[in-house]
C-alpha positions as CSV (number, residue, x, y, z in Angstrom):
1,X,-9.6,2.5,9.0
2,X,-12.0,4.7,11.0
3,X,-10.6,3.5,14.3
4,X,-7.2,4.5,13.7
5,X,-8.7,8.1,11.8
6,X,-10.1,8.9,15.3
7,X,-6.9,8.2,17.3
8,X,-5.2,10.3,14.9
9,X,-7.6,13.1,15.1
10,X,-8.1,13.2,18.8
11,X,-4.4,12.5,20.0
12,X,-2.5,13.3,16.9
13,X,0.1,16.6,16.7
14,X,1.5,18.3,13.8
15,X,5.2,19.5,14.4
16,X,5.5,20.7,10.7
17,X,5.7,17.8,8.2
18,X,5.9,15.3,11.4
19,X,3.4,13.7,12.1
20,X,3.4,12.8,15.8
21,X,1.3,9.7,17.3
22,X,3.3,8.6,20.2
23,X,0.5,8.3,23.0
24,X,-0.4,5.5,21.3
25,X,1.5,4.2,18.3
26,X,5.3,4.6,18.5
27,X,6.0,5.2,21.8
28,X,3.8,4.2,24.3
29,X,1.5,1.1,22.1
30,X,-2.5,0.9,22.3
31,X,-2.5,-2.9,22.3
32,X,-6.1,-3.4,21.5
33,X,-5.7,-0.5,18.4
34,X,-2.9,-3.0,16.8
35,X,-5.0,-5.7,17.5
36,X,-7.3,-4.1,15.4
37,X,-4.6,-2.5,13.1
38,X,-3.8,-6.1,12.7
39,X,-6.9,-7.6,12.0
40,X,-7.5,-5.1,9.4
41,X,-4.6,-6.1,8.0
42,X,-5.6,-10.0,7.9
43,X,-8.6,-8.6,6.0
44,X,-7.1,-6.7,3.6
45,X,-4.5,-9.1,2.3
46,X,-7.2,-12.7,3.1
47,X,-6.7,-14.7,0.2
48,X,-2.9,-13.4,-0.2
49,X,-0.5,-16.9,1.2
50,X,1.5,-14.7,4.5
51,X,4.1,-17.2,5.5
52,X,6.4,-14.3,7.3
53,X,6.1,-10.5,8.4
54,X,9.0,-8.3,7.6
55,X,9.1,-4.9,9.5
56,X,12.1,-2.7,10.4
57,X,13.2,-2.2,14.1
58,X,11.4,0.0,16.1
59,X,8.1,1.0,16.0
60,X,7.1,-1.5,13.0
61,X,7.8,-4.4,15.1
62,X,3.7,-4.0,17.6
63,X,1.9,-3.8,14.7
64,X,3.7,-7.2,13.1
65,X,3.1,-8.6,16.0
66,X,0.0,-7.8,16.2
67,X,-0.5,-9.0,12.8
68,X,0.8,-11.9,12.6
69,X,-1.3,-13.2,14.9
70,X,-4.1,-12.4,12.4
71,X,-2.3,-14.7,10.0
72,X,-2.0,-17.8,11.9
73,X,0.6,-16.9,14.1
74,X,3.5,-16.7,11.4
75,X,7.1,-15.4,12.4
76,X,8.1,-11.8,12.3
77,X,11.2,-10.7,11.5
78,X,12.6,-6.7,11.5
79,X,15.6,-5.7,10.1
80,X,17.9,-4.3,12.3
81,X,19.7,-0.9,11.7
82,X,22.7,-1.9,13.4
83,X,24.9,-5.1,13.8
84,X,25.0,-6.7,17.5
85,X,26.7,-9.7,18.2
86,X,23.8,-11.7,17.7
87,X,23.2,-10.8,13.7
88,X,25.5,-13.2,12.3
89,X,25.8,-15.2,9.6
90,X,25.3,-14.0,5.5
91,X,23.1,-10.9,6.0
92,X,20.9,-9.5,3.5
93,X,21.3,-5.8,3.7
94,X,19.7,-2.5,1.8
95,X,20.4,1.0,2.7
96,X,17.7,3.3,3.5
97,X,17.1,6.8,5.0
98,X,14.9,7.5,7.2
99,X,12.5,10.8,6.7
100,X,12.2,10.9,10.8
101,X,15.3,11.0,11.8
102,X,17.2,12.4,8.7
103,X,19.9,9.2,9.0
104,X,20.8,6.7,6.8
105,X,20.5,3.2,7.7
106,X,22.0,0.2,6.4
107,X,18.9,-2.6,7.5
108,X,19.8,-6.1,7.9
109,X,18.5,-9.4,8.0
110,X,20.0,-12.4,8.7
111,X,19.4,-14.5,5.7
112,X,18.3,-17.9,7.4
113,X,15.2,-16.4,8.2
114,X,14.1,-15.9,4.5
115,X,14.0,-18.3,1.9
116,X,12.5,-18.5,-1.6
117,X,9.8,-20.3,-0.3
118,X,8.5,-17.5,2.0
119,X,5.8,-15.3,1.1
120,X,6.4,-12.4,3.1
121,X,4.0,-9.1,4.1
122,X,6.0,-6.2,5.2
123,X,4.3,-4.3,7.7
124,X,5.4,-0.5,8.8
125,X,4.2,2.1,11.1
126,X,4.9,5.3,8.8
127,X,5.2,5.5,5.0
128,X,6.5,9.4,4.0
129,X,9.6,9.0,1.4
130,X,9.3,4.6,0.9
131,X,12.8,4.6,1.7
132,X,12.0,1.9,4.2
133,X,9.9,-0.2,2.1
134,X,11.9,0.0,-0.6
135,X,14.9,-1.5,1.4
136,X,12.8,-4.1,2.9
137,X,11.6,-5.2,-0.7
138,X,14.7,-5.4,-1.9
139,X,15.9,-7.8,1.0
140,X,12.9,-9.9,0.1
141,X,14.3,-9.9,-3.5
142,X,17.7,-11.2,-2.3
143,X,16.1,-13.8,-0.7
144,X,14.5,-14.9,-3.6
145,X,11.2,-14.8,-1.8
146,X,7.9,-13.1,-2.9
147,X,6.5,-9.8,-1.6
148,X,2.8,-10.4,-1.2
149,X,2.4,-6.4,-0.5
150,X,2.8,-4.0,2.2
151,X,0.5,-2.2,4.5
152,X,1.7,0.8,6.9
153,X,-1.0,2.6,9.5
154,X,0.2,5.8,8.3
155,X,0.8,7.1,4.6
156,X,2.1,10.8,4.0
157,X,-0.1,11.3,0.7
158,X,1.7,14.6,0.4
159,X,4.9,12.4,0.1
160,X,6.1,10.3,-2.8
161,X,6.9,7.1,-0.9
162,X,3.2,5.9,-1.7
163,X,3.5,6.6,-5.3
164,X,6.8,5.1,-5.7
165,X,6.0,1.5,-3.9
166,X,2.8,1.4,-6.4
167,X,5.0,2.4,-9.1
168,X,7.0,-0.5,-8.6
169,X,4.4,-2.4,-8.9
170,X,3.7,-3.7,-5.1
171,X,0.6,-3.7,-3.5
172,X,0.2,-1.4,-0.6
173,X,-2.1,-1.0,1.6
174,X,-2.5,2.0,3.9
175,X,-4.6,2.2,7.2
176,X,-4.8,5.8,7.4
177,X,-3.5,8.4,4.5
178,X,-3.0,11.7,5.6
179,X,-3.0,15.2,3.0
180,X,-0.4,17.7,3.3
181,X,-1.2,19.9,6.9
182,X,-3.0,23.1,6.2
183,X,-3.1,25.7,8.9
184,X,-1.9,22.9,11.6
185,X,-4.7,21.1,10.7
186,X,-4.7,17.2,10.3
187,X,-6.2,15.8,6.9
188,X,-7.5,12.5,5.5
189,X,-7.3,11.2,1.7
190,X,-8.0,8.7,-0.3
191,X,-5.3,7.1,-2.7
């Protein structure tokens, strides 16, 4: 996605393998870029029945929301990394780590919200190791619902979490794929 290769290039810093897009993805949001982020989505995945957005708490949950408005307006639901009073219920759980923050996660979602019926898009800022993904496609199989694919605005194609969702057999779908940083310098690829 063009629009989102600019942003990266113009406002985008490299702090060795980190990637950093804060001024307008996971910290403070661009609104109009994931209305966009999320129209490309509803593009890329037409045809494919979305009844529900998966996405894990935090900076997944704009650009589901932004999405799913794209798809009709269905519900989003993120897993949350920790239990609050208000999780309750059976859960549907995976473990994940995340590359960012070097901490493993146990992600949860209550499992009222999904049901065999659902077909469900997960959504995700980042994709570097697919730890993330990986959980949330395992809480979809728990459910018993089907995974119509996932889409990220950022892969790491100098990471394996790309190559091990595809090799699992998922679609995925990446806004933006970024090579390995050479001299500081930020790089595009195609998968």
């Amino acid at each position: 996605m063009e629009l989102l290769k600019a942003r990266i290039r113009e406002e985008g810093r490299l702090e060795g393998d980190v990637l950093k897009v804060d001024s307008f993805l996971n910290h403070q949001m661009d609104v109009e870029l994931l209305d966009a982020m999320g129209a490309e989505f509803a593009r890329r995945f037409a045809g494919s029945p979305v009844t529900k957005i998966l996405t894990v708490e935090a900076s997944g949950i704009g650009i589901a929301v932004a999405a799913a408005r794209h798809f009709g307006n269905v519900p989003v639901i993120f897993a949350k990394k920790t239990r609050s009073k208000n999780l309750d219920g059976r859960l549907l759980a995976a473990k994940v780590h995340s590359f960012t923050k070097d901490t493993d996660y146990t992600v949860q979602v209550a499992a009222r919200y999904l049901s065999p019926a659902d077909s469900v898009l997960i959504l995700d800022d980042f994709l570097a190791r697919g730890q993330a993904l990986l959980g949330l496609l395992d809480i979809v199989r728990q459910a018993g619902a089907r995974a119509v694919g996932c889409g990220v605005a950022i892969e790491k194609g100098f990471q394996d979490g790309g190559r091990l969702v595809r090799a699992a057999g998922v679609r995925l779908e990446s806004l933006a794929v970024i090579a390995a940083p050479e001299k500081g310098q930020i790089r595009f690829m195609d998968v």
